[in-house]
LOSE-255109 format. One record per residue: residue number from 1; x, y, z of N, C-alpha, C in turn; chain; residue in one letter. Coordinates in steps of 0.1 Angstrom, whole numbers, plus 5000, padded with zeros to 4 digits. Example, Ala and Ser with C-alpha at 12.3 -4.5 7.8 and 13.67 -1.06 7.14 Angstrom:
2
{1 {5132 4943 5078} {5123 4955 5078} {5132 4967 5078} A A}
{2 {5128 4978 5071} {5137 4989 5071} {5129 5000 5079} A S}
***
This chain:
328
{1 {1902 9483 8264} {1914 9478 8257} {1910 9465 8249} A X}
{2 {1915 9467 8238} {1909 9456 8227} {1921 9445 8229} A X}
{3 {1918 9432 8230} {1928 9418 8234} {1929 9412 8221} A X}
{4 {1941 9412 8214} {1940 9408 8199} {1936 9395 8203} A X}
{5 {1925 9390 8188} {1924 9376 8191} {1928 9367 8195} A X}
{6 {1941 9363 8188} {1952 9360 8185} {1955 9351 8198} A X}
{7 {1954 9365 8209} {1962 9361 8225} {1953 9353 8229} A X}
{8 {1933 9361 8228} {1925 9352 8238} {1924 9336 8230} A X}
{9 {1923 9336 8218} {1926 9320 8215} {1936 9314 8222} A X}
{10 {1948 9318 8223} {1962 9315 8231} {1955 9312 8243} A X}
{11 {1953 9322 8253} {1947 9320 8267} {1932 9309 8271} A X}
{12 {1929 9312 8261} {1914 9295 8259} {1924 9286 8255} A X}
{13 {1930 9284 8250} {1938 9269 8249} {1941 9264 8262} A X}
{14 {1950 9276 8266} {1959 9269 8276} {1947 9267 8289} A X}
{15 {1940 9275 8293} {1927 9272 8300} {1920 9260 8299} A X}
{16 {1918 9255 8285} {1911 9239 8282} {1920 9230 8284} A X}
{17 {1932 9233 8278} {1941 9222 8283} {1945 9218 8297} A X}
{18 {1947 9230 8307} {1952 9228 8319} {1940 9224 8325} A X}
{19 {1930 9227 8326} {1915 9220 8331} {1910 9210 8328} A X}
{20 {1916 9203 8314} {1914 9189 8307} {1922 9177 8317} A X}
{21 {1935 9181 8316} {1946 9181 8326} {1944 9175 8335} A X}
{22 {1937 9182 8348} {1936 9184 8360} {1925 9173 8359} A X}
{23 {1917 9177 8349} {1901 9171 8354} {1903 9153 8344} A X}
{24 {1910 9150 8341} {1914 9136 8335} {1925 9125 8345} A X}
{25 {1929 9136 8354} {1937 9126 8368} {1931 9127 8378} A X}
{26 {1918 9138 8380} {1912 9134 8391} {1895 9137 8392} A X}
{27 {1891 9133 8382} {1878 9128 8376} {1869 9120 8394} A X}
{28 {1879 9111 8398} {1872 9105 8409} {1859 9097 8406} A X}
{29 {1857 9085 8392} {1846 9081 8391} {1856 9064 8392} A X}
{30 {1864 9062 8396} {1867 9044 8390} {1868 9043 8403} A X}
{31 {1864 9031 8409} {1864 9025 8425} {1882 9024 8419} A X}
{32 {1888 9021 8436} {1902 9010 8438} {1909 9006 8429} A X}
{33 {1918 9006 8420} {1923 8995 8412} {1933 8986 8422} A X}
{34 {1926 8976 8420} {1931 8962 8425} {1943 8956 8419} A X}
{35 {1944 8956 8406} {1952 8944 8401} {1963 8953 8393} A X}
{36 {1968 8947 8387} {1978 8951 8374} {1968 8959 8362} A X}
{37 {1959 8949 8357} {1950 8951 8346} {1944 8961 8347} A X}
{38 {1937 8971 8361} {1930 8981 8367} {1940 8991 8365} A X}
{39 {1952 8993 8365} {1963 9005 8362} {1964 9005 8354} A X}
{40 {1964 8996 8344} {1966 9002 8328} {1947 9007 8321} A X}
{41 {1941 8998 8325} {1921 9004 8320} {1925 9016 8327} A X}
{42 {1926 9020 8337} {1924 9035 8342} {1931 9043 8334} A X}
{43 {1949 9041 8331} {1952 9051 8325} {1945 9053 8311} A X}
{44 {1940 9043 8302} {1932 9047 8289} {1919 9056 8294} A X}
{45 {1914 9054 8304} {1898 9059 8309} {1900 9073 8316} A X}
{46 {1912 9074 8322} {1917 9091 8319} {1918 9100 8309} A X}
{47 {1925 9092 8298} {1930 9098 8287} {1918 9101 8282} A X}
{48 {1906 9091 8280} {1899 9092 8272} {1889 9105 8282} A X}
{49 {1890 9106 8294} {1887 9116 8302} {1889 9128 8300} A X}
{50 {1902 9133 8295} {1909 9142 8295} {1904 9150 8283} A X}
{51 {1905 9141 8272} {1900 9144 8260} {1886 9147 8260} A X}
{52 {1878 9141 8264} {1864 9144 8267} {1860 9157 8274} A X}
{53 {1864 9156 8282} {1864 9171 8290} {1869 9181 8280} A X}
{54 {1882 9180 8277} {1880 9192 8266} {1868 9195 8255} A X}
{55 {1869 9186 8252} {1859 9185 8241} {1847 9195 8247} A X}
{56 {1844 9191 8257} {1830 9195 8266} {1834 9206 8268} A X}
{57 {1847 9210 8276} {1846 9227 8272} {1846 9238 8261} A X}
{58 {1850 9232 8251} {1851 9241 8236} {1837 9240 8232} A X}
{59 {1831 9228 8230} {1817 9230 8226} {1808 9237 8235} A X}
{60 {1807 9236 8246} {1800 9242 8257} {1801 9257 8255} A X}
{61 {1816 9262 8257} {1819 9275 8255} {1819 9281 8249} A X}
{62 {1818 9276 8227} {1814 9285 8222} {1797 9284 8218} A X}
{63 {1793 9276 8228} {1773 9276 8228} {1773 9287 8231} A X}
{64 {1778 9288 8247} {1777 9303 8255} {1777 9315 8246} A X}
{65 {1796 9317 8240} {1799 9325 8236} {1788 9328 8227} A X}
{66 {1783 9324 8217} {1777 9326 8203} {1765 9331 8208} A X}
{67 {1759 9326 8220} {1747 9329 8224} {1745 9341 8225} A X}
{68 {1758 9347 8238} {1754 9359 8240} {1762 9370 8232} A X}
{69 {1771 9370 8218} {1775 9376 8215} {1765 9379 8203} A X}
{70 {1761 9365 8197} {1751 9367 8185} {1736 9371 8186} A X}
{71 {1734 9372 8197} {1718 9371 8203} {1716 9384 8198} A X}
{72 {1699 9385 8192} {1698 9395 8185} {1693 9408 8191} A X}
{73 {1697 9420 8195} {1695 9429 8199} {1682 9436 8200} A X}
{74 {1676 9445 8207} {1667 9451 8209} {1659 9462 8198} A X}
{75 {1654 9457 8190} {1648 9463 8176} {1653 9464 8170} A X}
{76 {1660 9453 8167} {1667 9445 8155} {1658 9437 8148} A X}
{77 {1650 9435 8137} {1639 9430 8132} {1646 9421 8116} A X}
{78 {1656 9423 8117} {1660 9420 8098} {1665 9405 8101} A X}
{79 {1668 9399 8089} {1669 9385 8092} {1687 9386 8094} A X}
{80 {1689 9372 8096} {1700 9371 8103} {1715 9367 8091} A X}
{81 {1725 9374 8087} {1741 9374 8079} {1736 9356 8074} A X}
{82 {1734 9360 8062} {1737 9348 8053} {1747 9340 8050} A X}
{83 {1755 9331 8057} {1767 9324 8053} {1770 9315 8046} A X}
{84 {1776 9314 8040} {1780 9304 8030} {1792 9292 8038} A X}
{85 {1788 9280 8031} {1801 9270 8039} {1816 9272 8037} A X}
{86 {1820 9273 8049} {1834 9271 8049} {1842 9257 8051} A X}
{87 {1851 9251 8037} {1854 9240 8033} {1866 9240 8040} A X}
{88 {1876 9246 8051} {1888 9245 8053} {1884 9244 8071} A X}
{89 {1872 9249 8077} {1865 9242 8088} {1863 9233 8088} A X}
{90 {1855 9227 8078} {1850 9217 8078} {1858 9203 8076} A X}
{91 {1868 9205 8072} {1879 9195 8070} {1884 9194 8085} A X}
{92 {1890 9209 8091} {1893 9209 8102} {1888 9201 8114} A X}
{93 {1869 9206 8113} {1869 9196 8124} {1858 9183 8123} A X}
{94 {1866 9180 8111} {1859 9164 8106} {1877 9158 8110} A X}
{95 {1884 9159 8108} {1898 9158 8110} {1899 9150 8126} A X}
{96 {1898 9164 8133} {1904 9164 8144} {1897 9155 8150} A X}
{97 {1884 9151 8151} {1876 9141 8158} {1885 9123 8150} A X}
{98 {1884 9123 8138} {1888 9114 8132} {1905 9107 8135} A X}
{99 {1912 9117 8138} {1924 9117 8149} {1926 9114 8161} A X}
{100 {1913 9118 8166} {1914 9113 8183} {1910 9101 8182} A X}
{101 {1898 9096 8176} {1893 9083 8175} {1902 9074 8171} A X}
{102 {1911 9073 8162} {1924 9064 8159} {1935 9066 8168} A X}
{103 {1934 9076 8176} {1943 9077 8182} {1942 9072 8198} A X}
{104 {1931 9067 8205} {1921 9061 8213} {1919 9047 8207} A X}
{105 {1917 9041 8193} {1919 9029 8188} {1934 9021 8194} A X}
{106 {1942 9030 8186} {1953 9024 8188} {1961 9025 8203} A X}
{107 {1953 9032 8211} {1961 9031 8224} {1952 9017 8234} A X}
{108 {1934 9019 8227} {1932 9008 8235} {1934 8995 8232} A X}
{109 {1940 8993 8219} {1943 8980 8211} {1954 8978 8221} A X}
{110 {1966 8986 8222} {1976 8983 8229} {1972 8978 8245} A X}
{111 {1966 8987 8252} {1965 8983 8265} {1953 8967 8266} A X}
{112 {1944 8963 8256} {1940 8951 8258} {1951 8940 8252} A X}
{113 {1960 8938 8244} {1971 8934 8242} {1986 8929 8253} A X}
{114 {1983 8943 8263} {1993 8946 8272} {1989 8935 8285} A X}
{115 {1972 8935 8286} {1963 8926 8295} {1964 8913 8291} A X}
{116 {1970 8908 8281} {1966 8894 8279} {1956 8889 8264} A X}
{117 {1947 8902 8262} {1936 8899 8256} {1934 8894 8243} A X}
{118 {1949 8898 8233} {1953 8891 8224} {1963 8879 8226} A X}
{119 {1962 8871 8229} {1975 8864 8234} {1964 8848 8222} A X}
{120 {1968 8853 8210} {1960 8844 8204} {1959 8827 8207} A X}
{121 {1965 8822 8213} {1967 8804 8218} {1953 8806 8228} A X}
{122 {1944 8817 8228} {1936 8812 8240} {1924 8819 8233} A X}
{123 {1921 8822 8221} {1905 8821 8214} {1902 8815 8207} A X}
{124 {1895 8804 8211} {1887 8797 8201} {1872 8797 8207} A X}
{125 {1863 8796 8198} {1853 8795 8203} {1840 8780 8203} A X}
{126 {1855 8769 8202} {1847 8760 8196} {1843 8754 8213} A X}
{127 {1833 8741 8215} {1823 8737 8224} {1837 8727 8232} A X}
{128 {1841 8725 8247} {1842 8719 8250} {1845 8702 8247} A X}
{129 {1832 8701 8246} {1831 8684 8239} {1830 8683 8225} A X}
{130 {1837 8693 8221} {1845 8691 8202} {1859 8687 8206} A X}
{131 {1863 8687 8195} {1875 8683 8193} {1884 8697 8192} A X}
{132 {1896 8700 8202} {1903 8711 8206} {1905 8715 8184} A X}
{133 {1901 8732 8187} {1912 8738 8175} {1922 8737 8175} A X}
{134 {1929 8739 8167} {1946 8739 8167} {1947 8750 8155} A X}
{135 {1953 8758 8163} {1958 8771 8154} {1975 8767 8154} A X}
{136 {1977 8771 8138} {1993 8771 8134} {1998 8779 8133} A X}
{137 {2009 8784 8131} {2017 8797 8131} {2031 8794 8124} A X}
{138 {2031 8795 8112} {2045 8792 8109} {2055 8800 8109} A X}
{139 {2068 8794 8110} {2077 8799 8118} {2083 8808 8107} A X}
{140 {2096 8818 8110} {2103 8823 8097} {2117 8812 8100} A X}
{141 {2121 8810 8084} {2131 8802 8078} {2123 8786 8078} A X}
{142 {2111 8788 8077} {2101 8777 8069} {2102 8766 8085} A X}
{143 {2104 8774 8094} {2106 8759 8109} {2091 8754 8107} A X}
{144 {2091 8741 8113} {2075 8736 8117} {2069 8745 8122} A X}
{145 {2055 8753 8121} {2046 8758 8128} {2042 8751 8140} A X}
{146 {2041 8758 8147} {2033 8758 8161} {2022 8753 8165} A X}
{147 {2016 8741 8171} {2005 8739 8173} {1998 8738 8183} A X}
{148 {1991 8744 8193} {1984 8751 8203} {1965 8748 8204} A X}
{149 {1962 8744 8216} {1948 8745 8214} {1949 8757 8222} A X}
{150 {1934 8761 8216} {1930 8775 8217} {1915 8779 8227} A X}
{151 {1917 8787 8236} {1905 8790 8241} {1903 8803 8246} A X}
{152 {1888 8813 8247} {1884 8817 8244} {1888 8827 8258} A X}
{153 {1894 8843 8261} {1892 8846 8275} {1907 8855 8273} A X}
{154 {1908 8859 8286} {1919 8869 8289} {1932 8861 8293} A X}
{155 {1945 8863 8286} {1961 8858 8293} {1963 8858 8299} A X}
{156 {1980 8854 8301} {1989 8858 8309} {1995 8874 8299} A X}
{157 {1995 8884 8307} {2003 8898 8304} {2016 8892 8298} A X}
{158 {2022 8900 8289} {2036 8897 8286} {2043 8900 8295} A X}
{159 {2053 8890 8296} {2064 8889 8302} {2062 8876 8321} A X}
{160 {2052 8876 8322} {2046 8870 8329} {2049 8856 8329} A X}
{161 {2055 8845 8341} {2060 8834 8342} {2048 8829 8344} A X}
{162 {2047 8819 8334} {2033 8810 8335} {2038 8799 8348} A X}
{163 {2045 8792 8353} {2050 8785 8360} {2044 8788 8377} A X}
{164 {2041 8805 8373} {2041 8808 8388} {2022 8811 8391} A X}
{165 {2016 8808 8380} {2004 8809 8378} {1994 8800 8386} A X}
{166 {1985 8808 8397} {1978 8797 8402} {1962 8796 8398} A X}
{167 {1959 8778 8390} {1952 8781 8383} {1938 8773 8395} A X}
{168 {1926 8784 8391} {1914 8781 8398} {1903 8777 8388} A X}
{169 {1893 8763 8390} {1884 8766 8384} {1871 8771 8391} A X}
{170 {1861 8774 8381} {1851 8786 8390} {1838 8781 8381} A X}
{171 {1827 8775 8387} {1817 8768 8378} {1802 8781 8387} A X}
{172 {1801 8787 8377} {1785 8796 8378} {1773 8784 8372} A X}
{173 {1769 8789 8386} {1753 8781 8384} {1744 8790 8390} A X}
{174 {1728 8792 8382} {1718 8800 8393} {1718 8795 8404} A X}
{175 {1722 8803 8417} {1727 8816 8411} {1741 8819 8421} A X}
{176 {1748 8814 8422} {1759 8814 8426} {1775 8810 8419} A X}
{177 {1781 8812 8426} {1802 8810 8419} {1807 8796 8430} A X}
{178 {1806 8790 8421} {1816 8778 8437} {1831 8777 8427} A X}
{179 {1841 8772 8439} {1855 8780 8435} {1864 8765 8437} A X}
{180 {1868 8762 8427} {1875 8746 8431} {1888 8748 8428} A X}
{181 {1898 8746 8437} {1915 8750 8441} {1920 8738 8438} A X}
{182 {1931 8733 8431} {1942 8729 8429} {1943 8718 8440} A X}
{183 {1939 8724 8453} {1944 8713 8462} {1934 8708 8466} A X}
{184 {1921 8703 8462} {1911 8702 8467} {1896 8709 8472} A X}
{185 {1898 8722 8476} {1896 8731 8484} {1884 8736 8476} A X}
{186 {1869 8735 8481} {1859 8737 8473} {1853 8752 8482} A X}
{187 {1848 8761 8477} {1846 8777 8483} {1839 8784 8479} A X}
{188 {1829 8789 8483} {1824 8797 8476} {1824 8812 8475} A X}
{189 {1838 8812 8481} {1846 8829 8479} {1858 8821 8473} A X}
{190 {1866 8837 8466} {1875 8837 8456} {1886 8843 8468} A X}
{191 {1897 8833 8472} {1906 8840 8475} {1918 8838 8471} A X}
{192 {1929 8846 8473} {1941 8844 8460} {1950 8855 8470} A X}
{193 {1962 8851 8462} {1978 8858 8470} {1975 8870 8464} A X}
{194 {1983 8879 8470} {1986 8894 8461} {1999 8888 8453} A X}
{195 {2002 8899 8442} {2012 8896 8435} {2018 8884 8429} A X}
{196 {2005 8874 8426} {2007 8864 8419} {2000 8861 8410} A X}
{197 {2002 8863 8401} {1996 8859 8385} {1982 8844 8387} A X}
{198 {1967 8849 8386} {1956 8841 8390} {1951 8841 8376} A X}
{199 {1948 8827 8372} {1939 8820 8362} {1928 8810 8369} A X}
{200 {1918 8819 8364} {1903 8812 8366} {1900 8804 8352} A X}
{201 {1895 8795 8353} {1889 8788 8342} {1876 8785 8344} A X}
{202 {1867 8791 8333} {1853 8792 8341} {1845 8784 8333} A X}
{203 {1832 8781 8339} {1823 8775 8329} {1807 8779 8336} A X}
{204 {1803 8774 8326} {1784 8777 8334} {1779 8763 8333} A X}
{205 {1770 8761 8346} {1763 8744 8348} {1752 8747 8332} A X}
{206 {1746 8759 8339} {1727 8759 8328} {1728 8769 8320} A X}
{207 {1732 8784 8324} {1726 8796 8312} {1740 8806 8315} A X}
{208 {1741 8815 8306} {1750 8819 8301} {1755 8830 8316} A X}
{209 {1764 8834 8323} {1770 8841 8331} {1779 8850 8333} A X}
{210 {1781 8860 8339} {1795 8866 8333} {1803 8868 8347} A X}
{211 {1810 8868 8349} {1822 8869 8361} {1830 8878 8358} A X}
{212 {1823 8894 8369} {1831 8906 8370} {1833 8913 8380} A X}
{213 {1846 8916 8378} {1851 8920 8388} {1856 8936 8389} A X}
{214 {1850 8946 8394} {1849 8959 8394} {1863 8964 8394} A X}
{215 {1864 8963 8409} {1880 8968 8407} {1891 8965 8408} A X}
{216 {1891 8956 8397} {1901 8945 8388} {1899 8952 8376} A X}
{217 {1886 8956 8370} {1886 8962 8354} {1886 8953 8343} A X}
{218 {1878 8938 8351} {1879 8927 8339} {1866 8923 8344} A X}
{219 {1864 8914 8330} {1849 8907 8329} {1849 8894 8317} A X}
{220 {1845 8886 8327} {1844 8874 8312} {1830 8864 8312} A X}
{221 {1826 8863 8300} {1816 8855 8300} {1821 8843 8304} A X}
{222 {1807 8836 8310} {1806 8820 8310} {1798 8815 8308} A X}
{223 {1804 8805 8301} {1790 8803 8286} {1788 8784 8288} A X}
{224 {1781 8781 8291} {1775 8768 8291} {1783 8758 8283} A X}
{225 {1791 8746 8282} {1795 8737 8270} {1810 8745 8265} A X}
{226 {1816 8761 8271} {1824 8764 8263} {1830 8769 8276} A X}
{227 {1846 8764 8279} {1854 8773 8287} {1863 8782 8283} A X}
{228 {1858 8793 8296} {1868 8806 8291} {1878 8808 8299} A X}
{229 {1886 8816 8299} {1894 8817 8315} {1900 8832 8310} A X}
{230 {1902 8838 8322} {1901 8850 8329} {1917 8851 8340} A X}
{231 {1926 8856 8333} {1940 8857 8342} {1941 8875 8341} A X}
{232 {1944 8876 8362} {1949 8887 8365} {1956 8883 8378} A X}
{233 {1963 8898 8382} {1978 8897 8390} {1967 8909 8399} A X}
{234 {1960 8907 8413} {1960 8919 8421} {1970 8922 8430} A X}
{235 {1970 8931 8433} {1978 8940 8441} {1978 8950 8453} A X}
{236 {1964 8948 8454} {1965 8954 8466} {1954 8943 8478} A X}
{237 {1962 8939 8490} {1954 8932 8496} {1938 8940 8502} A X}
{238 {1926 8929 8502} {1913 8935 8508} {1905 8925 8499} A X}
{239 {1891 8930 8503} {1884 8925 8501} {1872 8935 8490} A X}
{240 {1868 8924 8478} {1860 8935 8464} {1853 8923 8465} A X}
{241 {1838 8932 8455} {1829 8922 8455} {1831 8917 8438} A X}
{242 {1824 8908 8441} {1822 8896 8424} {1811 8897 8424} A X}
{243 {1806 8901 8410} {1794 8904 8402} {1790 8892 8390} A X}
{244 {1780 8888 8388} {1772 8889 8374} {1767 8894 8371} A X}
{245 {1776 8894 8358} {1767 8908 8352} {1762 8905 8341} A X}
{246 {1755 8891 8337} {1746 8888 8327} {1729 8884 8334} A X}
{247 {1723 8887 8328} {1713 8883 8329} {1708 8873 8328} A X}
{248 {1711 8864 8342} {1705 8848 8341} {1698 8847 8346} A X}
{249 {1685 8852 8354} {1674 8845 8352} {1671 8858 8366} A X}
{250 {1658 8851 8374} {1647 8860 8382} {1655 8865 8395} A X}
{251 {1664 8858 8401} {1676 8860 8412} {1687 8862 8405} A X}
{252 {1693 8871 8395} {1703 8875 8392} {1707 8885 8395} A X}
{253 {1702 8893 8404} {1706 8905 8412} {1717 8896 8427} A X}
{254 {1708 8887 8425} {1714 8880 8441} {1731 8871 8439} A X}
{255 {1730 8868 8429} {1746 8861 8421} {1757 8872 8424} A X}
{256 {1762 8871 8439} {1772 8879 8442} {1780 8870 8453} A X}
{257 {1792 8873 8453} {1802 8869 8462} {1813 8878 8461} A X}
{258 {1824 8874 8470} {1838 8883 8472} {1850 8875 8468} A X}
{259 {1860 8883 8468} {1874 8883 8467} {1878 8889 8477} A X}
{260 {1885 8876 8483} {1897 8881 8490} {1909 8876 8489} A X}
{261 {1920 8894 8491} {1933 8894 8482} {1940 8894 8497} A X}
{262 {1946 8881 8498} {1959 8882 8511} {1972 8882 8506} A X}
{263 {1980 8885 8519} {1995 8883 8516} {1996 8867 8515} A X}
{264 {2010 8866 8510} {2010 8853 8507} {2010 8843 8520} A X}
{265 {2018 8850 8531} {2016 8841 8544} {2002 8840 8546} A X}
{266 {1992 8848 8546} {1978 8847 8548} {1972 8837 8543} A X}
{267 {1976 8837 8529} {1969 8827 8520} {1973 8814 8519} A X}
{268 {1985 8816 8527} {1992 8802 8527} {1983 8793 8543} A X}
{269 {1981 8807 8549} {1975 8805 8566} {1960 8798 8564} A X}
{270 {1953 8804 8552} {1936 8802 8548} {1936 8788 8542} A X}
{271 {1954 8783 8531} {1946 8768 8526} {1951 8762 8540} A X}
{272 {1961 8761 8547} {1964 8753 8558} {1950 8748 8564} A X}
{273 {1943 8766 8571} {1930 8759 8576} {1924 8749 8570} A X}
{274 {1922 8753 8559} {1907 8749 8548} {1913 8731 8549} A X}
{275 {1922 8727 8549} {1931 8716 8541} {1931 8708 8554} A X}
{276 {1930 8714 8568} {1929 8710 8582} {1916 8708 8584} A X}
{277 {1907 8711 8578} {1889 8711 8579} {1888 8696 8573} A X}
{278 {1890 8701 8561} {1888 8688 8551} {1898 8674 8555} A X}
{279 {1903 8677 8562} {1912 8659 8567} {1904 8658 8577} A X}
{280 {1897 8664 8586} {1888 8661 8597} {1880 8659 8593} A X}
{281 {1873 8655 8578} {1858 8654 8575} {1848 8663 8570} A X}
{282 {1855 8674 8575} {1843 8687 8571} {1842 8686 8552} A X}
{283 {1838 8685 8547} {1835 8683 8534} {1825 8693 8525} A X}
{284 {1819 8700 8536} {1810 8712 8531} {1814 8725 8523} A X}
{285 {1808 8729 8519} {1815 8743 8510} {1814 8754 8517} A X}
{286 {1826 8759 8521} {1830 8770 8533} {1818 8787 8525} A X}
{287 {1815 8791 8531} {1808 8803 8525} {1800 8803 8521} A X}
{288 {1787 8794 8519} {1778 8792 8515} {1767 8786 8527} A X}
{289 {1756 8792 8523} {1743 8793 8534} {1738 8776 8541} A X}
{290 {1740 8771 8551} {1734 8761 8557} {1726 8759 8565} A X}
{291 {1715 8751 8567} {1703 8751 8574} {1708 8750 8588} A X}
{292 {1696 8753 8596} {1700 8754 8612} {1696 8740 8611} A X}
{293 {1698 8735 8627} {1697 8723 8631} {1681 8724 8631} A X}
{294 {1670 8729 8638} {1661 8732 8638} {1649 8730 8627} A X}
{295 {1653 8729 8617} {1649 8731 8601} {1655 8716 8594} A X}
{296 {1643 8711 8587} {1652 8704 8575} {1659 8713 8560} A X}
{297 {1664 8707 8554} {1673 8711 8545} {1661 8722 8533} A X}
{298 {1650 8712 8529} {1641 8715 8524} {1631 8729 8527} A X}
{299 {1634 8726 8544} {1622 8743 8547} {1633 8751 8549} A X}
{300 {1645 8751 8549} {1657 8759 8555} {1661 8767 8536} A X}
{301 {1658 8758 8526} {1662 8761 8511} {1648 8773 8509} A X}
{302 {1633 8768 8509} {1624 8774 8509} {1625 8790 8511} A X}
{303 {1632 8790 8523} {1629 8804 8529} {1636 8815 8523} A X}
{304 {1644 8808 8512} {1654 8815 8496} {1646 8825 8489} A X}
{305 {1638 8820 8489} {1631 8826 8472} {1620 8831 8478} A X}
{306 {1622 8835 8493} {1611 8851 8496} {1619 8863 8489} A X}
{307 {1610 8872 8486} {1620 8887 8479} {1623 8891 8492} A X}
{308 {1621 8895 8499} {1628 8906 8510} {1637 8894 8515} A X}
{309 {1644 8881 8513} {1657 8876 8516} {1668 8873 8500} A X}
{310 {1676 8868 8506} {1684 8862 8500} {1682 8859 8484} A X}
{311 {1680 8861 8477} {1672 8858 8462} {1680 8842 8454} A X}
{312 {1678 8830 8462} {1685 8818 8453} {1672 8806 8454} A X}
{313 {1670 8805 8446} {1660 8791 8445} {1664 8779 8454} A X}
{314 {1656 8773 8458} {1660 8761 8463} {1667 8752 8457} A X}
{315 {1664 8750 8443} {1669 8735 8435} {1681 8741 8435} A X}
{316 {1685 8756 8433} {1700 8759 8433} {1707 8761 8439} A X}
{317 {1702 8758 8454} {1709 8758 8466} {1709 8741 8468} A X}
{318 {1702 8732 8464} {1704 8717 8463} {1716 8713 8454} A X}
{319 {1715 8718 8447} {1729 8716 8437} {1740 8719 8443} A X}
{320 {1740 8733 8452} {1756 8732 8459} {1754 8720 8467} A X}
{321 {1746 8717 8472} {1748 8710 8484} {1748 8694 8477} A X}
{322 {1746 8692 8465} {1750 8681 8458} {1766 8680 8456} A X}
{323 {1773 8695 8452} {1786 8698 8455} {1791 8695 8464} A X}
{324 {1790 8701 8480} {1795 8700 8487} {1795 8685 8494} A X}
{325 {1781 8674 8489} {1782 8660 8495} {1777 8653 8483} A X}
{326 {1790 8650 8479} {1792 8642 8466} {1785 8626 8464} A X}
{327 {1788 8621 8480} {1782 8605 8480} {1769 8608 8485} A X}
{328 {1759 8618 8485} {1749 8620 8488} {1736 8615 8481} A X}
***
C-alpha cells in the first residue's frame, strides 16, 4: 500500500515535533536551579534544546533516508541524475535557520534584560580610582535628565525592592574569595537568606577572576582596579559550589568555595553566632585553613603548594591571614 506523501510528511512532523518536545523538558544536562535567574536561563536553554533536537532529527533522518533510498544499486554503472538548483529550497532553508536565530536573539535579549543584565545605571567600565561616569537620560516633556554613576555587572530584576537587598562585598585574590558582610563579618564561604534579593560587589587584589556560580546560571568577572557586582534572589535552600572560572594563575583549579542558602531564621542564627565570636575576640576568618599548634604559620603555609594537597601558595594564604589580623 502506497502512503501518499503528503500524510508521511504529516506523520514526520508530528514525530519531530513531539520528540523535540519531550526531549527539550527533559534533556537532564543543567545541575539544580538555585535562584530566580537559573529558571529563566533554563527555560531559554530548553527552547534552544528543543529546537536543536529537531533540527538533529530532520537532518539526521534525511542522511539516513537518502542513503538508503539513493544508494546505488547492484550493476548500476552510469553516472548519477544531474540536478540543477532549486531557488525556492534554497530560500526555504536559508529562511528558516535565519528565523530561528532572531527568534533565539530576541528571546535571549529579553531573558538577560528580565535578569538585571541591562539595567543600564550599572555599566560603566571606567577604573575605580577615576572619576565615577555619569550617564544622562533625558526625561520626556524636556524634565532634567537623570544622573547616575554607572557600573559594570548584573541588577536588581525588574520589579525588585532595592531596600530589601543585602549587599556583600567579595574581594578574589590567588587563590581564594574572602566575603565581607555589612555587619562586620569577614568569611570565607558565601552565605545568604533564601528569597532575598543578594548583591555582591566584587573586585580582584592582583589578576583578573571570575565568580561563578553553576547553579545560579550567572558569572561575573573580577577585574583588578574596576568593580563589578553580580545580584541574584536564590531559592532553594542547600549548599552549591563557587567556581573561578578565569584563568589566574598555577592554583586556579584550587580557587573554590561554597554557598550556603538558609532560611532566614538560619541565617539570622549563623550572623548571631559569627557576631558572638567576634565580640569574644575571635577575629579570624571563619572557613579558611589554619595552622596546627604544632607547626609555625610558615611550615603550616608551605605544605600548600605540594600538588597532591590543597593548591594555594603561601604568600596567598599570608594575605588572608593579613585579613583576618589586621594589627598584625
Amino acid at each position: 500500500m502506497n502512503i501518499p506523501s503528503s500524510i508521511v510528511t504529516l506523520l514526520v512532523g508530528i514525530f519531530v515535533t513531539l520528540a523535540s518536545l519531550w526531549y527539550g523538558q527533559n534533556h537532564g544536562l543543567m545541575p539544580v536551579a538555585a535562584s530566580s535567574e537559573a529558571e529563566l536561563v533554563d527555560g531559554l536553554f530548553n527552547v534552544m534544546m528543543t529546537i536543536g533536537f529537531g533540527l538533529f532529527l530532520l537532518v539526521e533522518g534525511a542522511l539516513v533516508v537518502a542513503a538508503v533510498r539513493f544508494r546505488r544499486r547492484p550493476g548500476d554503472e552510469g553516472d548519477g541524475e544531474h540536478l540543477e538548483g532549486n531557488i525556492p529550497l534554497e530560500i526555504v532553508w536559508t529562511a528558516i535557520p535565519a528565523v530561528i536565530v532572531l527568534g533565539i536573539s530576541i528571546y535571549s535579549f529579553d531573558i538577560y534584560t528580565r535578569m538585571g543584565g541591562l539595567d543600564l545605571m550599572n555599566h560603566s567600565m571606567a577604573p575605580t580610582n577615576a572619576p565615577a561616569m555619569q550617564v544622562a537620560y533625558q526625561l520626556k516633556g524636556g524634565a532634567a535628565p537623570l544622573l547616575a554613576e554607572a557600573k559594570a555587572g548584573m541588577g536588581l530584576m525588574p520589579g525588585q525592592d532595592e531596600s530589601s537587598v543585602l549587599s556583600i562585598d567579595v574581594k578574589g585574590l590567588q587563590y581564594a574569595f574572602i566575603f565581607n558582610y555589612p555587619n562586620g563579618i569577614v568569611d570565607g564561604e558565601l552565605h545568604v537568606p533564601v528569597d532575598r534579593p543578594v548583591e555582591l560587589n566584587l573586585n580582584a587584589q592582583d589578576v583578573l577572576h571570575a565568580f561563578w556560580l553553576p547553579e545560579f546560571r550567572i558569572k561575573q568577572d573580577m577585574i583588578p582596579g574596576q568593580d563589578t557586582k553580580l545580584v541574584f534572589t536564590a531559592i532553594r535552600p542547600g549548599t552549591y559550589p563557587v567556581v573561578c572560572a578565569e584563568l589566574c594563575g598555577p592554583y586556579h583549579g584550587g580557587m573554590r568555595t561554597q554557598i550556603i542558602v538558609d532560611s532566614a531564621e538560619d541565617y539570622a542564627t549563623w550572623v548571631d553566632s559569627r557576631l558572638t565570636a567576634m565580640a569574644a575576640g575571635d577575629r579570624t576568618i571563619a572557613n579558611l585553613p589554619k595552622p596546627p599548634a604544632d607547626r609555625t604559620e610558615t611550615e603550616y603555609l608551605n605544605t600548600f603548594v605540594e600538588p597532591m594537597q590543597l593548591a594555594v601558595a603561601p604568600e596567598s594564604l599570608a594575605m588572608l591571614h593579613a585579613h583576618a589580623h589586621p594589627s598584625n
